[in-house]
LODO-50640 format. One record per residue (C-alpha): y, x, z; residue number from 1. Coordinates in Angstrom, 1 decimal, decimal comma. Example, Ala and Ser with C-alpha at 12.3 -4.5 7.8 and 13.67 -1.06 7.14 Angstrom:
BEGIN
v|u|w|n
-4,5|12,3|7,8|1
-1,1|13,7|7,1|2
//
This chain:
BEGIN
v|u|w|n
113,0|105,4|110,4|1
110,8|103,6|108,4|2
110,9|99,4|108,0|3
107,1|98,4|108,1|4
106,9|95,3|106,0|5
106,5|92,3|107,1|6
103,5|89,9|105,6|7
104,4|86,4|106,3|8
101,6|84,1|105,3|9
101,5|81,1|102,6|10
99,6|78,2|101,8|11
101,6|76,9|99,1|12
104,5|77,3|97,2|13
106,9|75,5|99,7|14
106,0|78,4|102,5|15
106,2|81,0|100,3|16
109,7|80,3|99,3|17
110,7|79,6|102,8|18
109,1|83,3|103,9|19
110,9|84,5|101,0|20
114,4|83,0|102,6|21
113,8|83,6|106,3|22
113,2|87,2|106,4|23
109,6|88,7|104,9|24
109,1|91,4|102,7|25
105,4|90,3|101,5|26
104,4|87,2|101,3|27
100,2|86,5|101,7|28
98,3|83,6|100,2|29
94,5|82,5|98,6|30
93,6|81,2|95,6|31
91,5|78,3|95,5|32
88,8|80,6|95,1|33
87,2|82,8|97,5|34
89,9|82,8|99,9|35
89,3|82,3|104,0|36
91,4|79,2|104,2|37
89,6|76,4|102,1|38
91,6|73,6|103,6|39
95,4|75,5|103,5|40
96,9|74,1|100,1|41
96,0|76,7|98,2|42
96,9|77,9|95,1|43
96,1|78,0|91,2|44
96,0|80,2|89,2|45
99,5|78,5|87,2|46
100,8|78,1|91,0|47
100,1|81,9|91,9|48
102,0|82,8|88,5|49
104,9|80,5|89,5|50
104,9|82,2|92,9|51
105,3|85,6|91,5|52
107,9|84,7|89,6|53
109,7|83,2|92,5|54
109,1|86,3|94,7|55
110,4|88,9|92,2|56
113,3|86,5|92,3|57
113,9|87,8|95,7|58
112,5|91,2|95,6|59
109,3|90,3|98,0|60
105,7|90,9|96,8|61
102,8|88,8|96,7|62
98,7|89,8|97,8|63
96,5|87,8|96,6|64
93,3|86,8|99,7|65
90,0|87,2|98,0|66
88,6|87,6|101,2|67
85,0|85,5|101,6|68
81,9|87,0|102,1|69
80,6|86,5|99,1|70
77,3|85,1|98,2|71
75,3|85,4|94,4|72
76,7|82,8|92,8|73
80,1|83,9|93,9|74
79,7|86,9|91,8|75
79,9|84,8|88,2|76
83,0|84,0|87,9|77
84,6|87,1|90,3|78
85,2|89,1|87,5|79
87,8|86,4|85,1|80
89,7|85,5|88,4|81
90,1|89,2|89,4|82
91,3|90,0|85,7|83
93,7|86,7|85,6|84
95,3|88,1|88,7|85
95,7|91,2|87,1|86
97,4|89,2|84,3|87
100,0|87,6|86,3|88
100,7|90,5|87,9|89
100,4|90,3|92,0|90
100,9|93,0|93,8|91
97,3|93,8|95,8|92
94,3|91,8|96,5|93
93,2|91,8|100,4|94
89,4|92,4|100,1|95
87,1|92,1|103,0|96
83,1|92,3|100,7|97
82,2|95,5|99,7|98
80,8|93,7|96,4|99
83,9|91,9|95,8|100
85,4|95,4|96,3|101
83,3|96,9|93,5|102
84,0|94,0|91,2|103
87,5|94,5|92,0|104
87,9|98,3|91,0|105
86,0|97,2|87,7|106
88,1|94,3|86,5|107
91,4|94,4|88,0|108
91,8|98,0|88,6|109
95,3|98,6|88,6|110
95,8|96,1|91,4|111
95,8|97,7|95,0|112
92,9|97,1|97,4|113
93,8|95,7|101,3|114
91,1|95,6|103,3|115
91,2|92,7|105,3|116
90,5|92,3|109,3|117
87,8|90,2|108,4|118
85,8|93,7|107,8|119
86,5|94,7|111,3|120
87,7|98,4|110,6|121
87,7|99,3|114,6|122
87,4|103,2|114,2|123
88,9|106,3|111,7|124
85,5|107,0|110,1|125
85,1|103,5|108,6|126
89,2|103,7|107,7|127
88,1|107,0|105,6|128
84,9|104,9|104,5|129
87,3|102,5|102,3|130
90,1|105,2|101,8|131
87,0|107,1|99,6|132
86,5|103,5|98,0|133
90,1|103,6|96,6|134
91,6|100,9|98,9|135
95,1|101,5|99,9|136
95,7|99,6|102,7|137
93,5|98,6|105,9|138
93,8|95,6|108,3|139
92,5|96,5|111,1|140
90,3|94,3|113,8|141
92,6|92,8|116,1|142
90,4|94,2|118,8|143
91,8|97,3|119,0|144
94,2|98,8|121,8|145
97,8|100,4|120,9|146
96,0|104,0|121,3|147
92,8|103,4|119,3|148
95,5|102,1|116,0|149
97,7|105,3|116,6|150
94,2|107,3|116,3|151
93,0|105,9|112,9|152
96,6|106,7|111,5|153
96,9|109,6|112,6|154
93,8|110,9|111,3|155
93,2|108,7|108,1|156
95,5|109,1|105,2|157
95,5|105,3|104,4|158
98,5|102,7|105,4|159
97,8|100,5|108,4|160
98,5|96,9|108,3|161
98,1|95,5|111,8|162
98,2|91,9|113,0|163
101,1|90,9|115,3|164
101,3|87,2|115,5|165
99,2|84,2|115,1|166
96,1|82,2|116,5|167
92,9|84,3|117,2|168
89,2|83,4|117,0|169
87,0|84,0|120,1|170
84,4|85,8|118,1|171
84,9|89,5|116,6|172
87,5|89,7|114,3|173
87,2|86,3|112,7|174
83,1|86,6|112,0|175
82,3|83,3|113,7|176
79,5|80,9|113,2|177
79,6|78,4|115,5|178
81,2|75,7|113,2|179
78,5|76,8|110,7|180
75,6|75,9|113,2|181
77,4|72,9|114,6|182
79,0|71,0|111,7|183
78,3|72,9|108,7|184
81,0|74,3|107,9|185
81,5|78,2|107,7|186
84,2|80,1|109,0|187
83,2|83,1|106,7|188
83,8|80,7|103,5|189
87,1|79,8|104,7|190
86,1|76,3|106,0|191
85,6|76,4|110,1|192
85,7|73,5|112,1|193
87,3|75,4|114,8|194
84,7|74,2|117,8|195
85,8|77,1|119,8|196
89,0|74,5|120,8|197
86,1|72,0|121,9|198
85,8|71,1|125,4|199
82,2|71,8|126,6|200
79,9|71,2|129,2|201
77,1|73,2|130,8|202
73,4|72,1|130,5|203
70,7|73,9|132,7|204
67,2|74,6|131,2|205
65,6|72,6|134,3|206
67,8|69,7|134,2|207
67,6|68,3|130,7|208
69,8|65,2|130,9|209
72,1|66,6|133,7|210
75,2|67,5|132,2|211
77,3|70,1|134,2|212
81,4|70,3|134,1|213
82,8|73,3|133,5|214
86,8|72,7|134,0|215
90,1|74,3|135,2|216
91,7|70,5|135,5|217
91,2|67,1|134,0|218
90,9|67,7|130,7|219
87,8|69,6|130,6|220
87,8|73,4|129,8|221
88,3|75,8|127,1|222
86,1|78,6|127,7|223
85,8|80,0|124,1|224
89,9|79,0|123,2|225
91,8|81,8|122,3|226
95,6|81,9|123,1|227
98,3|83,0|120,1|228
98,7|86,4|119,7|229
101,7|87,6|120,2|230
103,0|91,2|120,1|231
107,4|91,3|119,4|232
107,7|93,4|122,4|233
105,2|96,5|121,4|234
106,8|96,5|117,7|235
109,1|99,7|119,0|236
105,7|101,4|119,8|237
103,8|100,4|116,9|238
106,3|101,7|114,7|239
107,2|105,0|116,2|240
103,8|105,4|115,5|241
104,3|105,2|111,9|242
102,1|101,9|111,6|243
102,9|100,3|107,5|244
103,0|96,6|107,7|245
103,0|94,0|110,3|246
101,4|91,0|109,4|247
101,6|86,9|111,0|248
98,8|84,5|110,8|249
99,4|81,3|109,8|250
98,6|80,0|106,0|251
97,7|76,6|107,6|252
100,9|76,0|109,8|253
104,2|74,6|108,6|254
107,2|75,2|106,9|255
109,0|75,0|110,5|256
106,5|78,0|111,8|257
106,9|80,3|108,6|258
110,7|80,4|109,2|259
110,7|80,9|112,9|260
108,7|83,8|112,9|261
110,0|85,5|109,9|262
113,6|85,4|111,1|263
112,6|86,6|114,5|264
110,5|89,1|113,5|265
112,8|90,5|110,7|266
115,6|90,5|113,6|267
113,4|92,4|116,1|268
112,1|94,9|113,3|269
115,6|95,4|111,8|270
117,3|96,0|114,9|271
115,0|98,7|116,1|272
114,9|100,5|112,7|273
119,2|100,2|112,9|274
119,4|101,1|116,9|275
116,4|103,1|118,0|276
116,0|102,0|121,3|277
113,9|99,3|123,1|278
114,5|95,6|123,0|279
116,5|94,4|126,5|280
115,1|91,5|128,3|281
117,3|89,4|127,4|282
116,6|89,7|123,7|283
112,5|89,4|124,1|284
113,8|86,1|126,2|285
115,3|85,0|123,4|286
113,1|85,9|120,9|287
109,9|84,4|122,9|288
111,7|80,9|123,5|289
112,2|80,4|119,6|290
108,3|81,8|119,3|291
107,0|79,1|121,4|292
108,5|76,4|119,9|293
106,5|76,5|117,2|294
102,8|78,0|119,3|295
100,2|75,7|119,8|296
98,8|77,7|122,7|297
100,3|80,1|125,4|298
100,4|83,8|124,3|299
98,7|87,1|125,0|300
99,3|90,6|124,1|301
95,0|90,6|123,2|302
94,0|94,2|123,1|303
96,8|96,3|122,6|304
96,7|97,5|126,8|305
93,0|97,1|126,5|306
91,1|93,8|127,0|307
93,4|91,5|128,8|308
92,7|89,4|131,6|309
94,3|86,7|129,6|310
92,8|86,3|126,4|311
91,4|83,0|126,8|312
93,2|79,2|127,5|313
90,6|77,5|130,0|314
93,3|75,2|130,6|315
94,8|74,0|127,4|316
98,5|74,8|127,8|317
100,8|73,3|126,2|318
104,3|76,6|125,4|319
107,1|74,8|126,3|320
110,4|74,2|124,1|321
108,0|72,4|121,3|322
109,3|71,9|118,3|323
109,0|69,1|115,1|324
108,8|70,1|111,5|325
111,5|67,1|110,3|326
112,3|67,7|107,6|327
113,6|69,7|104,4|328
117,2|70,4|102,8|329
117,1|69,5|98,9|330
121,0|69,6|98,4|331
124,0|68,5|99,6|332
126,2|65,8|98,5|333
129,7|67,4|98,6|334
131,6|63,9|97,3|335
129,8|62,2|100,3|336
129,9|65,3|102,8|337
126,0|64,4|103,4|338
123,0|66,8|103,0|339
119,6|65,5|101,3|340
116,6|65,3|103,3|341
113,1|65,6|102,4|342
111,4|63,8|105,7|343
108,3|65,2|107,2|344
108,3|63,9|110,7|345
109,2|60,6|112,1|346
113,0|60,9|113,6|347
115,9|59,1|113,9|348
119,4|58,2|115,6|349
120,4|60,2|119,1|350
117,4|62,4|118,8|351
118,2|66,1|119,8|352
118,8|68,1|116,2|353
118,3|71,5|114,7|354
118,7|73,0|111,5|355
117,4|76,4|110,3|356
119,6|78,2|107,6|357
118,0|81,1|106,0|358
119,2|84,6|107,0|359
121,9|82,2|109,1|360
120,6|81,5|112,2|361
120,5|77,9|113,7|362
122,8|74,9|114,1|363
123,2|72,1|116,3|364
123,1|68,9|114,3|365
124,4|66,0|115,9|366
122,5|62,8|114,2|367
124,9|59,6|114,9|368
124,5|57,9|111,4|369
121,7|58,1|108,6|370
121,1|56,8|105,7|371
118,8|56,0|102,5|372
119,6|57,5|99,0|373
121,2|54,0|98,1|374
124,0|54,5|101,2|375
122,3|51,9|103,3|376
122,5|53,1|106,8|377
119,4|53,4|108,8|378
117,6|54,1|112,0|379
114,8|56,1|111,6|380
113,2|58,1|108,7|381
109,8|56,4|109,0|382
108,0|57,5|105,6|383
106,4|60,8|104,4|384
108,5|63,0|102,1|385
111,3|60,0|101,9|386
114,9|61,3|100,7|387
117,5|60,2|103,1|388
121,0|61,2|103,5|389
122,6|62,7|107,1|390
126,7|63,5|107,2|391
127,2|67,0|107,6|392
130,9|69,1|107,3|393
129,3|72,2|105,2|394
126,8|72,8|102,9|395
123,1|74,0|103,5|396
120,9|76,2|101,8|397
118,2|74,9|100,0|398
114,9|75,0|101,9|399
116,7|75,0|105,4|400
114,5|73,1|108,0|401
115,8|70,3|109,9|402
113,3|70,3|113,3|403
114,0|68,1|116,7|404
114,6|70,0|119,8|405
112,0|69,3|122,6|406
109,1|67,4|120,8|407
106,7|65,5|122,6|408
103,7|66,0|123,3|409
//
């Protein structure tokens, strides 16, 4: 059967060589331009060159996120940006304006049109809207329920992408504007606030002053915060029904996140595709321990079995099994038997190690001595992006990730 690709997401050029390594087949990411994630790292336009070049090393493919809702003055400078891309080369632009659409088709017309969720495609007549505009691919709203995606492929000649992992917003497909009316930042310029993971309190019209708790336990509640999406165990179903790409949220997260969810979901895909039969329970177990390592809320299956009674964290959960982006392999010192470390969390001596080899699985690392880059042993790796040196018997792909094992929260 067909292997739907897997779209891992991005936000600079760290992640995208880690989803490279760990498992995707397309990677995702914005320009520093009219992209939905203002505050992810980003790239320029030398940095998305430099990115292409480092897929094709690896045989992945890169779309390029020109996904805002675009305003007038957006429009100016659309058209040179859409023909750089061209240029350098990417594989498809994910669209979600109908103007930056039209743009698109004019000045980069050779590049293949994805139309993002953030258009909230929810039935086959609006699939068959943007198939007649020349787009390729389709996104659809995360709304949707196993039965309504199997309709619009079955009836619309047009690849389905659909979204199987990741954080979700409260409001329809992403079109919020809560932190646009609260702090002034919009979430359909790629700069929200997030208030919908505020606490909040209830104020009644005839009580002005009298503030009103509205909580599940002593941290307040949650009423508008989404849980993490999370749908490994309907991939069987999704692809018998011939669905094209499956795609993870994320451009924001860490290098730690990227990895764990590209090597579990490349496992899960490629071992249905080999075998043809459903996942046993031990195997989702598995699968669902190393996913919540790296959540920052409790899952849901959202609408695939229709609206679910679970949708929503009122209580703030914390997954168990956290995990600790610590750091970042750079090499390995075969004279010394030690691997290089890029730090990127505070960690240190008889902490409870892990490293992450690409396309290798994981490793127990036991971390009874450490030292800096001049040999002096230390305690703790205490400073941001510090090189320091751990023994270890083998060598280490570059961009492995060191993480800690049960991180505290």
């Amino acid at each position: 059967m067909k292997s739907p690709e897997l779209v891992l997401p991005a936000g600079d050029l760290e992640k995208l060589k880690t989803a490279c390594l760990f498992g995707a087949d397309a990677i995702y990411l914005g320009g520093q331009q009219y992209s939905l994630r203002a505050y992810a790292g980003n790239f320029s336009l030398e940095e998305i060159r430099k990115g292409v070049e480092v897929a094709r090393r690896w045989q992945k493919k890169v779309y390029v996120a020109v996904n805002v809702l675009a305003r007038n003055s957006d429009l100016n400078s659309l058209p040179e940006y859409l023909e750089s891309l061209a240029v350098i080369g990417v594989d498809g632009l994910i669209v979600s304006d109908p103007g930056v659409l039209k743009i698109a088709a004019q000045y980069a017309p050779g590049l293949p049109i994805t139309i993002s969720t953030q258009a909230s495609v929810s039935n086959y007549q609006s699939a068959e809207f943007y198939r007649e505009l020349g787009a390729k691919r389709i996104v659809l709203a995360r709304e949707l329920s196993l039965d309504e995606i199997a309709e619009i492929k079955s009836r619309v000649d047009i690849e389905i992408e659909v979204f199987v992992h990741g954080a979700m917003c409260v409001s329809y497909s992403g079109r919020c504007l809560l932190s646009h009316y609260m702090v002034g930042r919009s979430g359909n310029r790629g700069e929200c606030a997030h208030p919908c993971r505020y606490s909040y309190r209830l104020l009644e019209e005839k009580r002005p002053g009298e503030f009103f708790p509205i909580h599940e336990d002593e941290k307040g509640s949650y009423i508008l915060n989404s849980r993490d999406l999370c749908l490994i165990e309907y991939l069987p179903q999704l692809m018998e029904r011939g669905i094209d790409a499956f795609k993870i949220e994320g451009r924001m997260k860490s290098p730690l996140y990227v990895a764990s969810t590209a090597s579990i979901y490349r496992s899960a895909i490629d071992r249905y595709v080999a075998q043809r039969r459903e996942y046993t329970q031990a195997e989702l177990d598995t699968w669902m321990r190393e996913l919540a390592g790296t959540a920052t809320r409790p899952f849901t299956n959202g609408f695939i079995e229709g609206e679910s009674p679970l949708l929503q964290d009122i209580n703030k959960e914390i997954p168990p099994g956290k995990m600790d982006f610590c750091g970042v392999v750079k090499g390995y010192h075969q004279d010394k038997g030690m691997l290089e470390i890029e730090q990127r969390a505070n960690f240190g001596l008889g902490e409870e190690m892990e490293l992450m080899l690409p396309q290798q699985g994981i490793k127990k690392l036991e971390l009874s001595a450490l030292f800096d880059m001049e040999g002096l042993p230390m305690e703790r790796a205490r400073h941001a992006r510090q090189r320091i040196l751990i023994p270890y018997p083998e060598p280490c792909p570059e961009h492995s990730i060191l993480r800690r094992v049960g991180a505290k929260n």
